[in-house]
Backbone bond lengths (Angstrom), bond angles and torsions (degrees), N, CA, C in turn:
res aa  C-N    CA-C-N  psi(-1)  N-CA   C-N-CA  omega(-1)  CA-C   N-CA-C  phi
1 X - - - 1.470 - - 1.524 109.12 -
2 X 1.658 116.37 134.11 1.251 107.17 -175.51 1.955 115.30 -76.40
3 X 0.843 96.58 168.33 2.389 95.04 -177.45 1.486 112.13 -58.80
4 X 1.260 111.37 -34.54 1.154 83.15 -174.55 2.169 111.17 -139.10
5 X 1.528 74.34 48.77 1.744 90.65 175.78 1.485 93.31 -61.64
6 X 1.700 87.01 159.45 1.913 96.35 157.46 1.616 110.42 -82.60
7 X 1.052 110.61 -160.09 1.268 121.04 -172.81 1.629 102.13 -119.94
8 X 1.034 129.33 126.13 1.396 115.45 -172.60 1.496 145.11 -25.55
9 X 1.336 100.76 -53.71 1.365 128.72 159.56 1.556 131.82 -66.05
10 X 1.611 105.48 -15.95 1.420 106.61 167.30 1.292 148.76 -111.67
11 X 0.888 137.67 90.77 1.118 157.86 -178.65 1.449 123.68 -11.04
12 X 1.512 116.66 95.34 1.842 111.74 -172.18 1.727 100.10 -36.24
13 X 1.398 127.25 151.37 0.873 145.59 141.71 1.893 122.00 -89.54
14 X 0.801 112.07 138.25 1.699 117.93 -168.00 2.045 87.01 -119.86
15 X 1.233 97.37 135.90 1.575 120.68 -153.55 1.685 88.52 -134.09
16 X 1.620 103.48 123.25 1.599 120.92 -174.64 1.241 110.01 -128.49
17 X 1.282 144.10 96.79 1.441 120.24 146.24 1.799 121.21 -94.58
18 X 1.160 90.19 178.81 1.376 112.35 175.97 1.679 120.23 -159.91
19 X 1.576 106.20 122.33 1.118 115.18 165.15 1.445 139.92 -104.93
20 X 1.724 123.31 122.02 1.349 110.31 -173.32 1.555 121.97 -72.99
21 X 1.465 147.98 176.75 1.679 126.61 151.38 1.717 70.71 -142.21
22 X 1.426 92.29 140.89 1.788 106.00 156.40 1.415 93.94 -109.13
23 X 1.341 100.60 119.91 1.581 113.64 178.57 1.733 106.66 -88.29
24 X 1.206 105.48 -0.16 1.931 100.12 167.00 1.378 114.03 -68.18
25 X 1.465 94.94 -36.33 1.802 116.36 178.12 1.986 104.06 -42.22
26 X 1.408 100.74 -62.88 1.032 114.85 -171.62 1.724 121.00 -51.45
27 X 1.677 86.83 -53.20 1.343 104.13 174.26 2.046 119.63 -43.61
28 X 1.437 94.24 -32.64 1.623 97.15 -166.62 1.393 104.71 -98.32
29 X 1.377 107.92 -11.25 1.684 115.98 170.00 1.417 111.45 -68.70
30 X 1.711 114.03 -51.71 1.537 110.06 168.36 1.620 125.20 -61.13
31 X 1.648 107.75 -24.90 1.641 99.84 162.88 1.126 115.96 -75.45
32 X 1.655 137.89 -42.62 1.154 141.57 -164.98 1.791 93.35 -62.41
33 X 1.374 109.58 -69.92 1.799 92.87 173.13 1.354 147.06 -51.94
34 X 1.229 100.84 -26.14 1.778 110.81 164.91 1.537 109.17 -55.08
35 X 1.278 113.62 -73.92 1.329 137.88 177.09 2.049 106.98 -20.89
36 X 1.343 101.21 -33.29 1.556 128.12 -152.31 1.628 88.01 -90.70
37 X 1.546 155.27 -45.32 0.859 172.06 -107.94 1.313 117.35 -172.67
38 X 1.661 107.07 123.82 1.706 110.73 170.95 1.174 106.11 -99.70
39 X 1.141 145.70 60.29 1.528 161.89 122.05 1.202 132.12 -52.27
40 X 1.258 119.73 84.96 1.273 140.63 -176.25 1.640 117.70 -11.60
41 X 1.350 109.41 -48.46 1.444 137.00 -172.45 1.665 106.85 -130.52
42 X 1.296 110.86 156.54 1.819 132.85 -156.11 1.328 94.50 -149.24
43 X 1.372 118.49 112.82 1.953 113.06 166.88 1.768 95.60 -98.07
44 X 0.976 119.24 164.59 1.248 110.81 176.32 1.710 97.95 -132.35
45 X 1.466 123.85 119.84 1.344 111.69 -167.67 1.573 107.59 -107.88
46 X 1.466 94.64 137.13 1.646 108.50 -176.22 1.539 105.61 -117.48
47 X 1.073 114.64 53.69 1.605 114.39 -168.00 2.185 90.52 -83.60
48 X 0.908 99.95 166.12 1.487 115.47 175.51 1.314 115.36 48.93
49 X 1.375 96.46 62.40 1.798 113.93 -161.74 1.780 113.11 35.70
50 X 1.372 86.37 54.78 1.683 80.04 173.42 1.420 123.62 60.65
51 X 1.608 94.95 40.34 1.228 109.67 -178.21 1.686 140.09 57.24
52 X 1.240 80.52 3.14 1.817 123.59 -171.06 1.017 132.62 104.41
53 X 1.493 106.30 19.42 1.533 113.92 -156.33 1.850 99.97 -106.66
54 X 1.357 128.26 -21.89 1.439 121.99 -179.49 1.310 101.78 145.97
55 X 1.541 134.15 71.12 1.415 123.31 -173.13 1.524 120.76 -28.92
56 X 1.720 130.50 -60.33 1.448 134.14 174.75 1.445 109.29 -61.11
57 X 1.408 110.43 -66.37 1.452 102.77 -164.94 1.588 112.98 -62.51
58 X 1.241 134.67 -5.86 1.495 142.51 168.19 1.524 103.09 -73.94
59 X 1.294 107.17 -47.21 1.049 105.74 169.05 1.309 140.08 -65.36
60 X 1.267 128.92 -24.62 1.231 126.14 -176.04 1.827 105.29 -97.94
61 X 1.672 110.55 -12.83 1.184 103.83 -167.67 1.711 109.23 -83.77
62 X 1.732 93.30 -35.50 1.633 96.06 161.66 1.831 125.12 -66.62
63 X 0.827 124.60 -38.58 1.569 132.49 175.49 1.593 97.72 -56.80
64 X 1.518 114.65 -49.12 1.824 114.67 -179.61 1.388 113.34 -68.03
65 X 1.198 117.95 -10.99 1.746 135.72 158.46 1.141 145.38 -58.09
66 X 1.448 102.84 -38.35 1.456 130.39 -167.56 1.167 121.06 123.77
67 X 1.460 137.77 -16.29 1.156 133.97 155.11 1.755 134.68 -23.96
68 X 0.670 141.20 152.10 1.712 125.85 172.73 1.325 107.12 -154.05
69 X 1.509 130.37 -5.04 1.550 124.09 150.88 1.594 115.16 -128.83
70 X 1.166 81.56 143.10 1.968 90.39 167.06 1.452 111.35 -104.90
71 X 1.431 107.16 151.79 1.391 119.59 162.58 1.473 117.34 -137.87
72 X 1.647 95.77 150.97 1.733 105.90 -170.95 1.157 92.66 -129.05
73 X 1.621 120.58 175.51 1.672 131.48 159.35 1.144 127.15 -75.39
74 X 1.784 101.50 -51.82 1.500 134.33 168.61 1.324 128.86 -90.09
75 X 1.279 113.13 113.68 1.760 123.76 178.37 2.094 106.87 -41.28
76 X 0.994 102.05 -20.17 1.561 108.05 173.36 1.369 122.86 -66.78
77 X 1.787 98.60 -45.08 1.282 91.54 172.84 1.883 126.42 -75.33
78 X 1.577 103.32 -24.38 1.015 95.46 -172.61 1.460 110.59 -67.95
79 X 1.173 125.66 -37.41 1.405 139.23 168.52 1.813 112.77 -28.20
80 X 1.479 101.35 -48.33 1.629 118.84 -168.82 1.560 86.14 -78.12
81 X 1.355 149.69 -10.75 1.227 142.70 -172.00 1.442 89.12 -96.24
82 X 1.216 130.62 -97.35 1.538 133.90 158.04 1.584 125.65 12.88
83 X 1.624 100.23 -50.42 1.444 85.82 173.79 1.625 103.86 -119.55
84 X 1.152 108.86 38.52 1.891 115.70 134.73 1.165 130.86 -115.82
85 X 1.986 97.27 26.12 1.446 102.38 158.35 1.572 106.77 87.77
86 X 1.171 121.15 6.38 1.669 120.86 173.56 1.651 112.65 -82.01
87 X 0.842 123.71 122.10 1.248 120.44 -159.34 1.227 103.29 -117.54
88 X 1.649 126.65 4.10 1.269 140.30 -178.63 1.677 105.73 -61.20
89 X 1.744 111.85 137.82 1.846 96.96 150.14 1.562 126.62 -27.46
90 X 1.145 100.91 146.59 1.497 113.82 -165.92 1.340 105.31 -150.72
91 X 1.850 124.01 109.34 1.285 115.63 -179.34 1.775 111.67 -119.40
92 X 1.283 125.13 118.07 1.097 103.48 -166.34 1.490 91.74 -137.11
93 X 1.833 104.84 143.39 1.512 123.20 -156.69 1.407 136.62 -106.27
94 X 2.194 106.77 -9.39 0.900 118.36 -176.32 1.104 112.02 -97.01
95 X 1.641 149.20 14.08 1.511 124.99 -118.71 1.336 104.57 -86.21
96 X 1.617 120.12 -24.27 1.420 107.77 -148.29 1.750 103.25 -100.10
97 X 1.650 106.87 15.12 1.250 117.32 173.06 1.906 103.97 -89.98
98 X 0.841 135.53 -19.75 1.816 138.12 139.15 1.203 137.75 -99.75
99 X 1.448 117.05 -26.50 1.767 114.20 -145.81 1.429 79.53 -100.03
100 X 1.792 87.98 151.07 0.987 135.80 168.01 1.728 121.68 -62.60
101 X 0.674 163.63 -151.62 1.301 165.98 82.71 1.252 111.32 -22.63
102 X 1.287 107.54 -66.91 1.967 115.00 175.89 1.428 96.51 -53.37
103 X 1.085 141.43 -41.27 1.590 134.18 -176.42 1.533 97.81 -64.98
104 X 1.169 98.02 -53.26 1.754 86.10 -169.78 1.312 115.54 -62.92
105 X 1.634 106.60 -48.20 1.660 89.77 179.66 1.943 115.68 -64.19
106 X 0.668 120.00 -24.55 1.806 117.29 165.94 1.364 122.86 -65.64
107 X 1.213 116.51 -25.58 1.492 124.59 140.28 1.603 142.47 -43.04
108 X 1.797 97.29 -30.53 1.263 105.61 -176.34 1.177 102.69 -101.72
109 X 1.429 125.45 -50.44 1.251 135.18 126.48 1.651 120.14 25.25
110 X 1.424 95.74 -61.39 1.369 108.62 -161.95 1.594 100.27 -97.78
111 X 1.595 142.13 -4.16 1.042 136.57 -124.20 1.759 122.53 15.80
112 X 0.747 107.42 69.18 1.964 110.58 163.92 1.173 102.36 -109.93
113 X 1.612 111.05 129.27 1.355 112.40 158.02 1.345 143.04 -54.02
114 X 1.346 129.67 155.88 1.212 101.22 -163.73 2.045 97.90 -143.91
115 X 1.504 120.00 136.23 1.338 105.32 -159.71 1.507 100.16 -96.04
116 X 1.607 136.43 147.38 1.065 143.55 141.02 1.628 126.69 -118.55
117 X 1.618 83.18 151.86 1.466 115.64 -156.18 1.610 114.63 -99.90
118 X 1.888 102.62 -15.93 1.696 87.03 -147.15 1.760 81.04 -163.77
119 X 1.155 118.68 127.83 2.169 120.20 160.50 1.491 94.52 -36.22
120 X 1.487 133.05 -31.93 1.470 94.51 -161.33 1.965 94.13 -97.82
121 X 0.879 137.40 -13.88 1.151 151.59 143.16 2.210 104.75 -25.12
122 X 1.177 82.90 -92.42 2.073 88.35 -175.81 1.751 85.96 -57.98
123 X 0.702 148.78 -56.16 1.997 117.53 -168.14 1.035 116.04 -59.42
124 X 1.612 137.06 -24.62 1.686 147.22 162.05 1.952 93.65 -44.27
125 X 1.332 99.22 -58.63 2.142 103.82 -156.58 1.580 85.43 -94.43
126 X 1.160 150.28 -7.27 1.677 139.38 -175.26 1.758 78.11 -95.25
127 X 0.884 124.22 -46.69 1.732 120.60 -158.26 1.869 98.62 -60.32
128 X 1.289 89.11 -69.51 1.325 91.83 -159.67 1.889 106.95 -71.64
129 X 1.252 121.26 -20.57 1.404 112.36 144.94 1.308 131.08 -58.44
130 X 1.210 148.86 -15.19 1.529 171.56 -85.85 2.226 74.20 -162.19
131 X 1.323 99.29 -59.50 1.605 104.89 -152.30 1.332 97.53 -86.38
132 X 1.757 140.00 -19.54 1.248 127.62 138.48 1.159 151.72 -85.84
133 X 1.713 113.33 22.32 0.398 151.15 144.35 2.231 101.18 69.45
134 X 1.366 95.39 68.06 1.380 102.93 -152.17 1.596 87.83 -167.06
135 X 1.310 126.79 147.20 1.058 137.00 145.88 1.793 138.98 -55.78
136 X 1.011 122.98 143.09 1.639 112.47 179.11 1.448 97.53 -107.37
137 X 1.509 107.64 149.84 1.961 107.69 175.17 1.195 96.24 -105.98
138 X 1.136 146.58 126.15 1.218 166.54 -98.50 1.526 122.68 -178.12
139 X 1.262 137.26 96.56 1.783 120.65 -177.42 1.824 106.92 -97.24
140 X 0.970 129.02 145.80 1.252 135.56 -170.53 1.446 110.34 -104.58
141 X 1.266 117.68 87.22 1.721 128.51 -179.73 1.642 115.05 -62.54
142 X 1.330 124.60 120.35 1.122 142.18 167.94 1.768 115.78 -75.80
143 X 0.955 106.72 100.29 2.188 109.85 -169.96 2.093 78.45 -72.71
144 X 1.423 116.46 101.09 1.276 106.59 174.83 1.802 97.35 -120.11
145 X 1.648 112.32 56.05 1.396 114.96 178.23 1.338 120.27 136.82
146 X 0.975 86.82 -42.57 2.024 111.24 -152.16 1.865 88.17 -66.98
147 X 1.228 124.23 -41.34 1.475 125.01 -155.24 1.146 121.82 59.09
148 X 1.096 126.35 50.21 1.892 113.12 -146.10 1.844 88.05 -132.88
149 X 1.195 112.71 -29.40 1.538 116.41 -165.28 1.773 103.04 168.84
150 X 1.123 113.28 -169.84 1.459 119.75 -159.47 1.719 132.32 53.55
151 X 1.129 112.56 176.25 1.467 106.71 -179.66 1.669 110.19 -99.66
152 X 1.304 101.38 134.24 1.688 108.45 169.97 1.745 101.43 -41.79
153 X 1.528 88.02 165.37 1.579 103.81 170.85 1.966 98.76 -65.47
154 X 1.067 120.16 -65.57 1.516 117.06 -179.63 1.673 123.79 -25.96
155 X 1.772 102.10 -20.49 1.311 99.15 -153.21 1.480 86.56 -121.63
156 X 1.056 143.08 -8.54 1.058 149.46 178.13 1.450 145.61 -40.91
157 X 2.020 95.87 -42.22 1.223 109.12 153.88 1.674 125.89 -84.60
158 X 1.268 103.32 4.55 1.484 108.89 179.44 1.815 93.65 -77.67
159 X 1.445 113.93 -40.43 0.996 96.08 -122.51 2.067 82.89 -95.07
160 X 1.285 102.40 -30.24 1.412 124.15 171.76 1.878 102.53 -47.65
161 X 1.534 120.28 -34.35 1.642 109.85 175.33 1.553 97.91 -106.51
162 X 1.239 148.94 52.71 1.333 149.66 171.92 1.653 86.80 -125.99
163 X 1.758 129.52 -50.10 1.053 134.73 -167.38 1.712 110.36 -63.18
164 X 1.746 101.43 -56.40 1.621 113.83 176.50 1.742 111.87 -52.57
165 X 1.628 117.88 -47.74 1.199 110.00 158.32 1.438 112.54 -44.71
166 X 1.427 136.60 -74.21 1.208 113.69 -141.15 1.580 114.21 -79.00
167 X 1.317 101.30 -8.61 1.756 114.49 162.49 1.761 122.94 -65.34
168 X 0.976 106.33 -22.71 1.162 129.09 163.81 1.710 123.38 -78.89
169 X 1.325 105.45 -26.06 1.543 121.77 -173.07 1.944 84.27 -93.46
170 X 1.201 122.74 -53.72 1.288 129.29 -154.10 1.012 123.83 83.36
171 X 1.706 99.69 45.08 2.228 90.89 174.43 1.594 89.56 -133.32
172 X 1.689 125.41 16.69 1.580 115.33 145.99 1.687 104.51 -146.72
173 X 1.541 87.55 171.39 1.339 98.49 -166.06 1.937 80.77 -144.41
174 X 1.473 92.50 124.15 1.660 103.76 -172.49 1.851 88.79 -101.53
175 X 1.483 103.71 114.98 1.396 118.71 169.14 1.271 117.53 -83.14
176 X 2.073 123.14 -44.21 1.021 100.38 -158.38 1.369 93.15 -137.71
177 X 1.170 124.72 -162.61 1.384 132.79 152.48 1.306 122.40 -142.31
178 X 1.484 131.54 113.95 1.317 130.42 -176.52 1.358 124.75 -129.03
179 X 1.723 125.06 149.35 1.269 107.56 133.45 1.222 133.85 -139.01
180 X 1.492 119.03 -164.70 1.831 102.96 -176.62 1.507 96.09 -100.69
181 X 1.434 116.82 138.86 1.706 118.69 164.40 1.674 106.15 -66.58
182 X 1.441 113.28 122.02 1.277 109.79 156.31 1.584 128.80 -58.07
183 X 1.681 115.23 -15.67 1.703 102.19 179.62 1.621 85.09 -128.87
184 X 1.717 115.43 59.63 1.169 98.65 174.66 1.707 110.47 -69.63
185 X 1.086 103.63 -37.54 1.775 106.28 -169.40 2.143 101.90 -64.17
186 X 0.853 123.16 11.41 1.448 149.99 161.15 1.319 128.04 -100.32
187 X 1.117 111.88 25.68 1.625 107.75 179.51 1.697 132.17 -13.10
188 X 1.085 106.31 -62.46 1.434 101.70 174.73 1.623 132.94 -105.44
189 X 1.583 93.10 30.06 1.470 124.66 154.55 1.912 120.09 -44.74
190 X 1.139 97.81 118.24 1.698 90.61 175.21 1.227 154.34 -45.93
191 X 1.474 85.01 -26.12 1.761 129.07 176.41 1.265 111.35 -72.33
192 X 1.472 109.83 -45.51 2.027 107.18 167.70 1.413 105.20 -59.66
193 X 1.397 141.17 -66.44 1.044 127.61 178.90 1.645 122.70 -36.66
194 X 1.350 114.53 -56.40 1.885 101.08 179.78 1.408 106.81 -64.31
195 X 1.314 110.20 -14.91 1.777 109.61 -156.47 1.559 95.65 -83.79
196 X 1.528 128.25 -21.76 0.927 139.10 163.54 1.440 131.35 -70.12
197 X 1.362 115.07 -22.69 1.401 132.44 -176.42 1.800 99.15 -95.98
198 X 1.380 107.41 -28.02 1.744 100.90 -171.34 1.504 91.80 -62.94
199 X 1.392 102.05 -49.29 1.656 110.91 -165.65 1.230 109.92 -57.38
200 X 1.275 121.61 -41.09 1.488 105.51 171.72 0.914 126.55 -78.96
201 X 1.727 122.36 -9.58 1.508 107.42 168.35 1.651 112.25 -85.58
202 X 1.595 127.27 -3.42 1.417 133.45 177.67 1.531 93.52 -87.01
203 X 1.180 144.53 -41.87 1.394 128.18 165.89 1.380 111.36 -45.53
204 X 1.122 133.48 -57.60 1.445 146.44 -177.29 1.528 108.92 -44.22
205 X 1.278 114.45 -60.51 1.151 131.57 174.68 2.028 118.27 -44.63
206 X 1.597 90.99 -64.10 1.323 88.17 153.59 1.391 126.58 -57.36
207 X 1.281 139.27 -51.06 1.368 117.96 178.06 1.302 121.48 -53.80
208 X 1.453 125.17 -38.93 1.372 134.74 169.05 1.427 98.39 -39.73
209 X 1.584 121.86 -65.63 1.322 108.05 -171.73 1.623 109.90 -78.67
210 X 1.097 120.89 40.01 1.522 112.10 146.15 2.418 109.14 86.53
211 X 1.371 81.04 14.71 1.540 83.13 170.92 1.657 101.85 -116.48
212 X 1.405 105.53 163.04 1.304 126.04 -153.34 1.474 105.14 -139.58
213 X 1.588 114.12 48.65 1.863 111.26 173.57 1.319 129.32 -46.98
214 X 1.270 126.52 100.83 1.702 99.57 171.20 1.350 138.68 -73.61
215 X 1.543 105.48 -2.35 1.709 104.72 163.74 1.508 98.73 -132.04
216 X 1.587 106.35 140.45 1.215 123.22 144.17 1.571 116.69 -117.26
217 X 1.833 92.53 146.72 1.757 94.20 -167.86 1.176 90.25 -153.98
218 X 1.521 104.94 156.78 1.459 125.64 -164.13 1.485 114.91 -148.98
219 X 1.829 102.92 -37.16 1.145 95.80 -154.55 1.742 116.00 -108.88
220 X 1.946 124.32 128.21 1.265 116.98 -171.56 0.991 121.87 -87.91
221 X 1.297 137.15 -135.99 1.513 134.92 165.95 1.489 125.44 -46.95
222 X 1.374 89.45 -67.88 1.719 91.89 174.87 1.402 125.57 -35.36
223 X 1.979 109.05 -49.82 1.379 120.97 -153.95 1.583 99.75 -77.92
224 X 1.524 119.81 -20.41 1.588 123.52 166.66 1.604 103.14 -71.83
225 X 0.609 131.10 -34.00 1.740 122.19 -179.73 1.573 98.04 -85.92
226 X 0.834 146.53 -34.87 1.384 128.40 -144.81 1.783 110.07 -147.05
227 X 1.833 120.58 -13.39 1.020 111.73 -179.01 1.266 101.06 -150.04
228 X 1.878 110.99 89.99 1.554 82.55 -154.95 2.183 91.92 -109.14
229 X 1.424 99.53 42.84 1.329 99.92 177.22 1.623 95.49 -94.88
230 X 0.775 121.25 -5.82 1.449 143.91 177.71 1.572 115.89 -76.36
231 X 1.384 115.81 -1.54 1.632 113.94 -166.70 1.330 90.48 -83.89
232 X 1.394 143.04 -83.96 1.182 127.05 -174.56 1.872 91.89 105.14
233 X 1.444 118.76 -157.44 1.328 109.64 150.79 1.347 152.27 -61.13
234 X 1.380 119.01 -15.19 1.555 135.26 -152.43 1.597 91.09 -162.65
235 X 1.245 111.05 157.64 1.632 126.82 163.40 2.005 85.90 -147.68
236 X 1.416 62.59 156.03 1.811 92.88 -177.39 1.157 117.43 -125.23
237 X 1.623 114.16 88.59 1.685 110.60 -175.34 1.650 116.98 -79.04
238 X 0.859 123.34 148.41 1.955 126.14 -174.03 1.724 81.74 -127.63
239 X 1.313 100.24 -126.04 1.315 131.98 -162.98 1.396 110.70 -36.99
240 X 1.162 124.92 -33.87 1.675 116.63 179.65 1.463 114.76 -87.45
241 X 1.524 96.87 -5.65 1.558 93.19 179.23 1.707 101.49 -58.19
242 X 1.620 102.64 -44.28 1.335 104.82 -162.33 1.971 121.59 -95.70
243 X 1.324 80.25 28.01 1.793 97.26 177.37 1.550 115.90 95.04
244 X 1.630 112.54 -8.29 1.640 103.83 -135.69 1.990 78.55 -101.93
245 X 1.241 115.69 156.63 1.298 127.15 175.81 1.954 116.37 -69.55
246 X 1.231 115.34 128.47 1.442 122.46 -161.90 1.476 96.68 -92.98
247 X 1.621 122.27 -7.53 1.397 123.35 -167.40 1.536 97.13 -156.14
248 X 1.080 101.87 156.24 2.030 124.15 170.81 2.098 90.37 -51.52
249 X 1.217 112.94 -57.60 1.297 116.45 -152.49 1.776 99.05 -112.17
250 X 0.934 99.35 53.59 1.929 99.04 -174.28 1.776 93.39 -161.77
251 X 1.093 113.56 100.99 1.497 133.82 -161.56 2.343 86.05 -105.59
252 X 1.112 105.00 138.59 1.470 78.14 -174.46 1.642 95.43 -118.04
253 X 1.092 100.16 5.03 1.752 111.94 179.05 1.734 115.70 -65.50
254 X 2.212 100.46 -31.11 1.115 97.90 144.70 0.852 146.52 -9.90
255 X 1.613 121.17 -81.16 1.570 167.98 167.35 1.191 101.56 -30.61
256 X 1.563 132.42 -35.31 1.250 130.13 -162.69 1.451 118.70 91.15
257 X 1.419 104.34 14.60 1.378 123.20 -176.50 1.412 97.89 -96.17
258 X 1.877 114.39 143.61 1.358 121.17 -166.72 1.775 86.25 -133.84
259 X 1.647 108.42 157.02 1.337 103.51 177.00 1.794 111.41 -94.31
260 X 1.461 116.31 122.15 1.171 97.13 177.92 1.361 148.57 -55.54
């Protein structure tokens, strides 16, 4: 018998869904959070097709909002933004967990930002920029907890003169500086506070060594509702864009945020 025969007597069933998103919803979620934050700049992140909600059309409804950067995980998606014609900033943080080389160079290609964590990280995007002879914009992630990606504080200044070299070579251009809070969904966790102070002394550090970021960002959903000394240059909304709570005790419906 083949695996997944029917059974004689039973009858295939044919299985339909359908999902709605009112993207006005969305739209008033990215004003209601801007509004929430004196942060110069708002990325609005649609990583995992927009969380399921429509990677482009999330996208364009937040950018028609007030938004002015996007962020993804995967260099793929930003790509799928790119060639539907979004021409918006684009920072995306996972790449070297799929892309190709050919991904990456179409990335640079494309101007999308692209985040590093590690020297052996920027010689992958300095290399293959080197061969298009074009620069990559580049943000330099600080691992200040989270373990998730970026470079430890120890590794930091390695990684801060690998960047100034290749700025100097002209195959990067360091845009930002970031990291993720490990107790972001904890707001008034203790750990955001030092995790905040490392970071500002790894910004520091970088300027010492001779780079010149124009955004630093730190702060996600939560830290816009609840810590907004935390904006820095940029905030990065995820989860409240799309109604859903960033914390046990951070309701974002508050906010004036509705779920789409």
């Amino acid at each position: 018998m083949r695996r997944n025969a029917q059974p004689n007597n039973t009858p295939a069933v044919a299985l339909s869904g359908r999902v709605s998103v009112d993207l006005a919803a969305i739209s008033d979620n990215v004003r209601a959070l801007r509004a929430l934050t004196p942060a110069p700049h708002f990325m609005a992140v649609v990583k995992g097709n927009a969380y399921g909600h429509g990677l482009v059309e999330v996208a364009e409804a937040a950018l028609a909002a007030g938004a002015d950067w996007l962020g993804t995980a995967q260099l793929t998606e930003a790509l799928a933004l790119r060639r539907a014609g979004i021409a918006a900033p684009v920072l995306s943080w996972l790449y070297l967990a799929t892309a190709s080389s050919e991904i990456i160079r179409e990335a640079v290609e494309n101007d999308v930002d692209m985040s590093l964590g590690s020297p052996a990280q920027l010689d992958v995007v300095a290399g293959i920029a080197r061969t298009l002879g074009r620069p990559a914009a580049v943000h330099l992630e600080l691992d200040s907890g989270l373990s998730r990606g970026g470079a430890r504080t120890e590794d930091w200044p390695d990684l801060v003169a690998a960047a100034r070299n290749a700025e100097l070579e002209g195959t990067l251009t360091v845009r930002g500086i970031w990291t993720h809070l490990a107790w972001a969904d904890v707001p008034a966790h203790p750990g955001n506070a030092a995790a905040v102070d490392a970071f500002g002394e790894a910004v520091r550090q970088a300027r010492e060594g001779g780079l010149e970021p124009e955004l630093r960002h730190v702060s996600s959903s939560a830290n816009i509702l609840d810590r907004p000394e935390f904006a820095f240059d940029m905030v990065r909304a995820g989860l409240a864009i799309y109604g859903l709570a960033p914390a046990d005790h951070l309701d974002p419906r508050i906010s004036g945020c509705a779920r789409p």
